[in-house]
C-alpha positions as CSV (number, residue, x, y, z in Angstrom):
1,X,-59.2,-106.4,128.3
2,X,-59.0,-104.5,131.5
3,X,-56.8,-106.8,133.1
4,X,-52.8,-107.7,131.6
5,X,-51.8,-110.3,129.7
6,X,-48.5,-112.2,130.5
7,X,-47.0,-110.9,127.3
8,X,-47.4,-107.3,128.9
9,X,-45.1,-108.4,131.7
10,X,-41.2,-108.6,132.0
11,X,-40.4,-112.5,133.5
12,X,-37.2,-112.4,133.6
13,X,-35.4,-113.6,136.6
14,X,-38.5,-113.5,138.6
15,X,-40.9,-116.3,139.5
16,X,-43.6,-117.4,137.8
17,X,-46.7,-119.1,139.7
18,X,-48.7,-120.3,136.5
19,X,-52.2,-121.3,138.0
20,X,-53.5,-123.8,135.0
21,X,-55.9,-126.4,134.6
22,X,-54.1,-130.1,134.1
23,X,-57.6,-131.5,135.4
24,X,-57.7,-135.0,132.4
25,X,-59.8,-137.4,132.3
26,X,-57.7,-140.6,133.9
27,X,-58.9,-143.9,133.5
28,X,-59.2,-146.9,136.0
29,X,-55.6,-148.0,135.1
30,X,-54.2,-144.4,136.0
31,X,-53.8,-143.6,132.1
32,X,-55.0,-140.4,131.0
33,X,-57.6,-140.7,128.2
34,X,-57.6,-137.0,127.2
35,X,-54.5,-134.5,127.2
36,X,-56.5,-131.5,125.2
37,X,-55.9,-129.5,128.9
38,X,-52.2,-130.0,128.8
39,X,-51.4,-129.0,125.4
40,X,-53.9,-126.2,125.8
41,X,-51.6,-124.6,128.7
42,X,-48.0,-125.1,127.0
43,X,-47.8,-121.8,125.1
44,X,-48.1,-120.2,128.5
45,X,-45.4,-122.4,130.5
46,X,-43.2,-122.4,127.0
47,X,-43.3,-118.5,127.2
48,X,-42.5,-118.1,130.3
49,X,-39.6,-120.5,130.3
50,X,-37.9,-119.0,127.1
51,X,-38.5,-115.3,128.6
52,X,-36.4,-116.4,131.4
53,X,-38.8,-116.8,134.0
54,X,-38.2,-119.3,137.3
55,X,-41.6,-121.2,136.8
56,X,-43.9,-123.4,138.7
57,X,-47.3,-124.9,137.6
58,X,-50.2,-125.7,139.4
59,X,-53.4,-127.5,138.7
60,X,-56.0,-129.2,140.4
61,X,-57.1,-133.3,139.6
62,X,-60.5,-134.9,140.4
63,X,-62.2,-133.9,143.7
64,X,-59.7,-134.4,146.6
65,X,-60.0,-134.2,150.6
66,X,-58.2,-130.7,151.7
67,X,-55.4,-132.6,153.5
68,X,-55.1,-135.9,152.2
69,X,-53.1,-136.7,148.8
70,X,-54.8,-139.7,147.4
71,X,-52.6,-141.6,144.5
72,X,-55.7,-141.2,141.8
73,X,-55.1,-137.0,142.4
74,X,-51.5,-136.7,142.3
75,X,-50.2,-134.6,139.5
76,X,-47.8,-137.5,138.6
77,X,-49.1,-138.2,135.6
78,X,-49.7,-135.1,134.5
79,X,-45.9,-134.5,135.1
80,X,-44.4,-137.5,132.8
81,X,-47.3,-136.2,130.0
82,X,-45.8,-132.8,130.8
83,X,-42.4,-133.6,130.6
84,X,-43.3,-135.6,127.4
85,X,-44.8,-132.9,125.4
86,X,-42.2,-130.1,126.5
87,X,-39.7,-132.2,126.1
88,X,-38.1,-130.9,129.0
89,X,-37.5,-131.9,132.8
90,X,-40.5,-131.6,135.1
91,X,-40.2,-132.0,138.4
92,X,-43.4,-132.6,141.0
93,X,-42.9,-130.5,144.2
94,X,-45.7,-132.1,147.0
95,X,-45.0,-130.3,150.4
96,X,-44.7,-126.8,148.5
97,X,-47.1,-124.4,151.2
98,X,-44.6,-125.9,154.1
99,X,-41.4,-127.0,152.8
100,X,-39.2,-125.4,151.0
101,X,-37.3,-126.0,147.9
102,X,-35.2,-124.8,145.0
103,X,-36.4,-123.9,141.8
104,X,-34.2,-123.5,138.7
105,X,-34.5,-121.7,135.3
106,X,-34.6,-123.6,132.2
107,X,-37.2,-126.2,133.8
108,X,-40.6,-126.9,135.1
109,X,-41.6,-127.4,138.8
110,X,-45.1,-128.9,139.3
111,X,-46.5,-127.8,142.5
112,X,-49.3,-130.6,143.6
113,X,-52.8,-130.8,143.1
114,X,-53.6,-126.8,144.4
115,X,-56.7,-128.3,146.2
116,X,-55.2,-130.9,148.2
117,X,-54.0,-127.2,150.4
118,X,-56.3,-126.9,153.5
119,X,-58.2,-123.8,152.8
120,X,-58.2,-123.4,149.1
121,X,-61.8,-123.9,148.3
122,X,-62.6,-120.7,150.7
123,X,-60.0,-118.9,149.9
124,X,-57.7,-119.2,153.3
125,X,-56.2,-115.7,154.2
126,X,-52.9,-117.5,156.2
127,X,-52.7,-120.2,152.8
128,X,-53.0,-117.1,150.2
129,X,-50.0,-115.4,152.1
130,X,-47.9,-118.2,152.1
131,X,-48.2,-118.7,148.2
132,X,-48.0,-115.1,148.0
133,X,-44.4,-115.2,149.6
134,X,-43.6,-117.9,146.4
135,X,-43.7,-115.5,143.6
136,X,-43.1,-112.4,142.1
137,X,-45.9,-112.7,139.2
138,X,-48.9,-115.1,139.0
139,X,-50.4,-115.7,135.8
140,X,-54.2,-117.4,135.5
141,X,-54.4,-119.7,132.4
142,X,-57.4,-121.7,133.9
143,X,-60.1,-120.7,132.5
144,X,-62.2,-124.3,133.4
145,X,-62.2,-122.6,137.2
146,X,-62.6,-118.8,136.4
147,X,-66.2,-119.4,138.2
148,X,-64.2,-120.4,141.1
149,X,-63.2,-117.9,144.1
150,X,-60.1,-120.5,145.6
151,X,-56.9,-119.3,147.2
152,X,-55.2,-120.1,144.0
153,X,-57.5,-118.7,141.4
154,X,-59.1,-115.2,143.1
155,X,-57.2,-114.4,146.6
156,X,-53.8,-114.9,145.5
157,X,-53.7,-112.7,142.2
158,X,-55.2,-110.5,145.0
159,X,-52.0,-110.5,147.0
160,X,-49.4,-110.5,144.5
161,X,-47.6,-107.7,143.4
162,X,-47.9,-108.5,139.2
163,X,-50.8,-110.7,138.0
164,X,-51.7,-111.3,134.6
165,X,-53.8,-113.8,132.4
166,X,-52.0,-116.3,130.5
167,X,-52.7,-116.8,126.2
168,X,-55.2,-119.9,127.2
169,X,-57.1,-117.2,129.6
170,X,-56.7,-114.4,127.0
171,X,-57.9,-116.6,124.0
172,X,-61.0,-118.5,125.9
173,X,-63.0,-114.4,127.3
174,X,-61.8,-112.9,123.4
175,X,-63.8,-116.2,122.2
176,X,-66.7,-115.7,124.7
177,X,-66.7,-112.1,123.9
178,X,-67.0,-112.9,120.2
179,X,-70.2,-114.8,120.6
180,X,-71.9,-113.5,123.6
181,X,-70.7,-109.6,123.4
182,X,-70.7,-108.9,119.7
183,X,-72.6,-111.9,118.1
184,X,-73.7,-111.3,114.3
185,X,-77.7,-112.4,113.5
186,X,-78.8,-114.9,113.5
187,X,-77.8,-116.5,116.6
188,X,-78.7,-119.9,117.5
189,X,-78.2,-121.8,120.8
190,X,-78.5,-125.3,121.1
191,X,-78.5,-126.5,125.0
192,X,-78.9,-130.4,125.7
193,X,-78.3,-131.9,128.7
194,X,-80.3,-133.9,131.4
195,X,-81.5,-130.7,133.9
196,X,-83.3,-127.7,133.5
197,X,-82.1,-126.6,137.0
198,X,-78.7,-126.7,136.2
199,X,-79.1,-124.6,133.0
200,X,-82.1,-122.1,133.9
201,X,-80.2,-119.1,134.4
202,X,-78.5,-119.6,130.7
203,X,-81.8,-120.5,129.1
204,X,-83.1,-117.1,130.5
205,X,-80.5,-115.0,129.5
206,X,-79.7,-116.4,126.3
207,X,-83.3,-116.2,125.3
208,X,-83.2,-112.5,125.5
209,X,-80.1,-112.5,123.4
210,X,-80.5,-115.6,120.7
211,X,-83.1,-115.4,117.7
212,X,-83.3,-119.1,118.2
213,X,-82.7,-121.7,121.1
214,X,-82.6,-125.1,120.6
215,X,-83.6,-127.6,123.2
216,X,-82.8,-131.4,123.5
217,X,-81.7,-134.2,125.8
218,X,-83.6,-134.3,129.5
219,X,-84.1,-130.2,129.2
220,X,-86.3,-131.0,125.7
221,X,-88.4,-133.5,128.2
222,X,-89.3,-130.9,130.3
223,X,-90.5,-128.7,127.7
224,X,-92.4,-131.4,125.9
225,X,-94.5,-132.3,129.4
226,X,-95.2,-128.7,129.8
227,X,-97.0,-128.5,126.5
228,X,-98.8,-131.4,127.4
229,X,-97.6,-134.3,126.2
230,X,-96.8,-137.9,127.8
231,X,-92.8,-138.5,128.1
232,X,-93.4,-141.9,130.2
233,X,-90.8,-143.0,131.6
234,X,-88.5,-140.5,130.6
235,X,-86.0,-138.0,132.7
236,X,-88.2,-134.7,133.6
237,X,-88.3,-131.9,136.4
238,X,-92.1,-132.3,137.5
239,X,-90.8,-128.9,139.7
240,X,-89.7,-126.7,137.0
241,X,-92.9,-127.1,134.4
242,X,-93.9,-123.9,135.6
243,X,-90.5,-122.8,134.5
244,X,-90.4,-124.6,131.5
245,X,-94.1,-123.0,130.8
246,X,-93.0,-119.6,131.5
247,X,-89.9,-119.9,129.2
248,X,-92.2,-120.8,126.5
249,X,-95.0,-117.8,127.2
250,X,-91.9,-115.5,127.1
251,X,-90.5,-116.8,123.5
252,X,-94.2,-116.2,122.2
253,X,-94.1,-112.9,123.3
254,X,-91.1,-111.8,121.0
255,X,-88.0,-112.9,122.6
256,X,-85.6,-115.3,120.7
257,X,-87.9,-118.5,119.7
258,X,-87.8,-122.2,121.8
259,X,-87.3,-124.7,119.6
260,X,-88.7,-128.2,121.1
261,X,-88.3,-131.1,118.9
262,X,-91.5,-132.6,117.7
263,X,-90.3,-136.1,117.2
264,X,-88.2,-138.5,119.0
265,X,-87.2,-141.7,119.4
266,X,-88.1,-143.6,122.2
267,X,-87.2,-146.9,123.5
268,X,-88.5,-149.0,127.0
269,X,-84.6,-148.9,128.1
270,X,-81.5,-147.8,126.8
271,X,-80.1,-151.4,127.2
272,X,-78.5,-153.5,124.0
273,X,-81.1,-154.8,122.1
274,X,-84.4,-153.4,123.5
275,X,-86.6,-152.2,119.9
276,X,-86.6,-148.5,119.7
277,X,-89.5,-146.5,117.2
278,X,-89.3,-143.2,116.1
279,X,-93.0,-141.4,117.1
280,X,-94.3,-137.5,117.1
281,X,-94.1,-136.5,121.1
282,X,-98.2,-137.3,121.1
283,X,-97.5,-140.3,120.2
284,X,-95.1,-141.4,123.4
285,X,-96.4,-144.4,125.5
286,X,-96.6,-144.7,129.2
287,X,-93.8,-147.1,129.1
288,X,-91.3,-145.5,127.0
289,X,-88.6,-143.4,127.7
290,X,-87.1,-140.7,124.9
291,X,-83.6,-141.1,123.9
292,X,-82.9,-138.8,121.2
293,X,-84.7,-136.6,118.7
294,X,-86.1,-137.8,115.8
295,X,-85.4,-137.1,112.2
296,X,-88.0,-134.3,111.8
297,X,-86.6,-132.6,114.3
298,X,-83.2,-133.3,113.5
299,X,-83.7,-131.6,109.7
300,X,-85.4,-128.4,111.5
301,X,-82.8,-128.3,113.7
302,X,-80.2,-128.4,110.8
303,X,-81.6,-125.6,108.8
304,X,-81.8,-123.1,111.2
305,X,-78.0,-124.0,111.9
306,X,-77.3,-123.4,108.7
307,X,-78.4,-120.2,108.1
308,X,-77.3,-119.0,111.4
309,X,-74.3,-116.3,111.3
310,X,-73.2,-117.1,115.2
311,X,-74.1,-120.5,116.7
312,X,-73.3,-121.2,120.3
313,X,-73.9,-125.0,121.7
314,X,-73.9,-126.8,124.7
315,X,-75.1,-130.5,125.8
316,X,-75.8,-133.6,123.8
317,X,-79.8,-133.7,122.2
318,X,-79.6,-137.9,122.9
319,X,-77.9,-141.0,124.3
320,X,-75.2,-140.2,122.1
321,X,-72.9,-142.3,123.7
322,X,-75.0,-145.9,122.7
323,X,-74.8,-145.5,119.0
324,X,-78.7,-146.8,118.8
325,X,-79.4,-143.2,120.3
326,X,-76.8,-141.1,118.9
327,X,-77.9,-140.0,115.6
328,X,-79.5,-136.6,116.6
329,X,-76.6,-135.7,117.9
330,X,-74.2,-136.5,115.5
331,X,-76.4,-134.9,113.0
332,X,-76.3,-131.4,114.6
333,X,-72.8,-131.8,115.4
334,X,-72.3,-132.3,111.3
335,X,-74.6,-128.7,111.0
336,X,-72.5,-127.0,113.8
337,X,-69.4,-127.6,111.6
338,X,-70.4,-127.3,108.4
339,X,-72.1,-123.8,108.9
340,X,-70.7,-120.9,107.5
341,X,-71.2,-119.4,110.4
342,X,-68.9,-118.5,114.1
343,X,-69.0,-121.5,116.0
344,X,-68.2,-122.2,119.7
345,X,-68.7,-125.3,121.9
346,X,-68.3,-125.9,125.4
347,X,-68.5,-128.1,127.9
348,X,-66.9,-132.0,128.5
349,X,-70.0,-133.9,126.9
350,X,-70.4,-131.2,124.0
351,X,-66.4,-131.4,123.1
352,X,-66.9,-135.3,124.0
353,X,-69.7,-135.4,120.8
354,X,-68.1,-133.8,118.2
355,X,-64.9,-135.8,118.8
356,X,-66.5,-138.3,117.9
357,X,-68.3,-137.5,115.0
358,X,-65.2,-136.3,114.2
359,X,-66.1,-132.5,113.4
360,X,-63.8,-130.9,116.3
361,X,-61.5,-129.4,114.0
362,X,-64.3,-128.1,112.1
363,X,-65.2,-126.1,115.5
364,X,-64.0,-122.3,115.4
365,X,-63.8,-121.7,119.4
366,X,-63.5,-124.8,121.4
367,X,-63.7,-123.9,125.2
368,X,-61.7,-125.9,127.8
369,X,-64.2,-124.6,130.5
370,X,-67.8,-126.3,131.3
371,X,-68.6,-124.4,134.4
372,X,-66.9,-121.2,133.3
373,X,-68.3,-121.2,130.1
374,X,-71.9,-121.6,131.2
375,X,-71.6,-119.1,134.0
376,X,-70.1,-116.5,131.2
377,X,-73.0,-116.9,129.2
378,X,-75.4,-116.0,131.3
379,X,-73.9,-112.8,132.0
380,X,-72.1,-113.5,135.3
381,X,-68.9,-112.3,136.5
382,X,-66.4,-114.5,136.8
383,X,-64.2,-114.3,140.2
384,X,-60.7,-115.4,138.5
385,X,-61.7,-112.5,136.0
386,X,-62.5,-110.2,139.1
387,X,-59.3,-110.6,140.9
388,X,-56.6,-109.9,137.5
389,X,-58.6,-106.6,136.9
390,X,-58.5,-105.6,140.6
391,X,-55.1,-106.3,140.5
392,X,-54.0,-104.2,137.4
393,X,-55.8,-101.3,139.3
394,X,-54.0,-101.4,141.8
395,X,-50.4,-100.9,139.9
């Protein structure tokens, strides 16, 4: 890595800004419903704590106003989960840019919700100072907002004398590394979702890279209307057929193949009770809408998983959430984790899927980061990434 890892550094008696992402899923009762991002950070905050380090945490939760702390993104929560799982004293510091306050060794000071700061979304010169004049190393264990050029993610590791990625960081780029860097043949991709537009940079780029790419969900809808065929009533990017047409001209031409499902199954809603047919894609009514892939599709799909040697997937094929719609899905999320092959999953609704079909386990490299992890994989630098390596140049 060409940036240091918090086991590099000496903690001891100084302070410890740990940047992490604490960003659950809380539900309409204020009870968080998913803790995988807290337990994910601990070996960081537990090493720093027992390598006597004077540390404070921050994180960001939901999609505040810059200036205004709203109850629903207060880090409270997160603190009595925290403080559960440590089993150790947390305490939640709100004023922390203007107000002083003590912190002590031997226990955990939240700092609230990071973007709640005026100026942390661009990066505010006066807010990165202030933080700045907090600590004496800053470590980056959130890889969920590597993509992300904040005050507390890319200026302050800037400013700061020591910065360093924490083991969440470390673990997350050696796994993206693993699959995108280095990957052993065959690769497959699989990339569901509802929108092209939101994934055509990582269908491009991983089509030069994978011998196979699988598409399903809304993407699979686009493709299927740029071959020709009627999708009725189903989600599609009339604007990107071009695109979708282009991708497919370029697989022909010798770059990893498009795989399109060739059935589905379709439905006139996705509502309780409504009948639902399995049909080949010529065979989709004006009237319909398609809702998952179909079993034909779902066995292809299958075998090329299994002989895969690295398998990389992203986004549900179906409805996977209404059970009626979920069997292509839970099908490929069976294949992902019964290959033989390197596995590696990312994204909320992809980690969502195989949670329920209960393969997670089964998963070798689970990443905590959706944005991130997309924006890796199609070959971007990441600014959180950025900053640690200018920083470690400059010592």
């Amino acid at each position: 890595m060409d940036f240091q890892n918090i086991a590099d550094l000496n903690l001891n008696d100084k302070r410890v800004f740990i940047r992490a992402d604490l960003n659950v899923p809380i539900d309409e009762f204020g009870n968080i419903t998913d803790d995988t991002r807290i337990k994910a950070s601990l070996r960081t905050i537990i090493y720093a704590i027992e390598n006597g380090g004077f540390v404070m945490v921050t994180s960001h939760l939901g999609r505040p106003n810059e200036g205004v702390l709203e109850k629903n993104c207060s880090l409270e929560v997160v603190r009595k989960r925290l403080s559960k799982l440590i089993n150790k004293p947390v305490f939640l510091i709100s004023n922390w840019i203007d107000k002083p306050f003590q912190i002590r060794k031997n226990e955990i000071f939240l700092l609230e919700n990071c973007r709640c700061n005026v100026g942390e979304k661009n990066n505010d010169k006066l807010l990165v100072e202030k933080m700045a004049s907090l600590c004496d190393v800053y470590v980056n264990d959130a890889f969920g907002t590597a993509h992300r050029a904040e005050a507390t993610t890319f200026g302050l590791p800037l400013k700061v004398r020591e910065a360093c990625a924490g083991f969440l960081m470390t673990a997350e780029l050696n796994g993206l590394k693993k699959i995108y860097e280095n990957p052993i043949k065959p690769l497959v991709a699989i990339i569901g979702g509802s929108k092209i537009s939101t994934k055509l940079e990582l269908l491009s780029s991983l089509l030069k890279k994978v011998d196979f790419l699988i598409v399903g969900g809304g993407i699979a809808n686009t493709f299927i209307k740029a071959q020709g065929f009627e999708i009725g009533k189903s989600i599609v990017e009339n604007d990107l057929i071009q695109v979708a047409t282009d991708l497919i001209n370029l697989s022909v031409r010798g770059s990893g193949k498009i795989c399109i499902p060739i059935d589905v199954i379709v439905a006139e809603s996705p509502n309780k009770g409504i009948s639902q047919r399995q049909v080949n894609i010529s065979d989709i009514s004006k009237n319909e809408m398609i809702l998952d892939v179909g079993s034909k599709s779902s066995k292809i799909f299958e075998d090329l998983i299994m002989q895969a040697k690295t398998i990389i997937w992203n986004g549900p094929v179906g409805l996977f959430e209404i059970n009626a719609f979920s069997s292509g899905t839970s099908s490929l999320a069976r294949a992902v984790a019964s290959s033989k092959g390197y596995s590696a999953i990312g994204g909320g609704d992809t980690v969502s899927a195989a949670n329920k079909f209960g393969v997670l386990h089964n998963i070798n490299y689970i990443s905590t980061g959706g944005g991130a992890f997309l924006e890796y994989l199609q070959g971007m630098n990441l600014p959180a990434i950025i900053s640690l390596t200018k920083n470690k140049s400059k010592s």
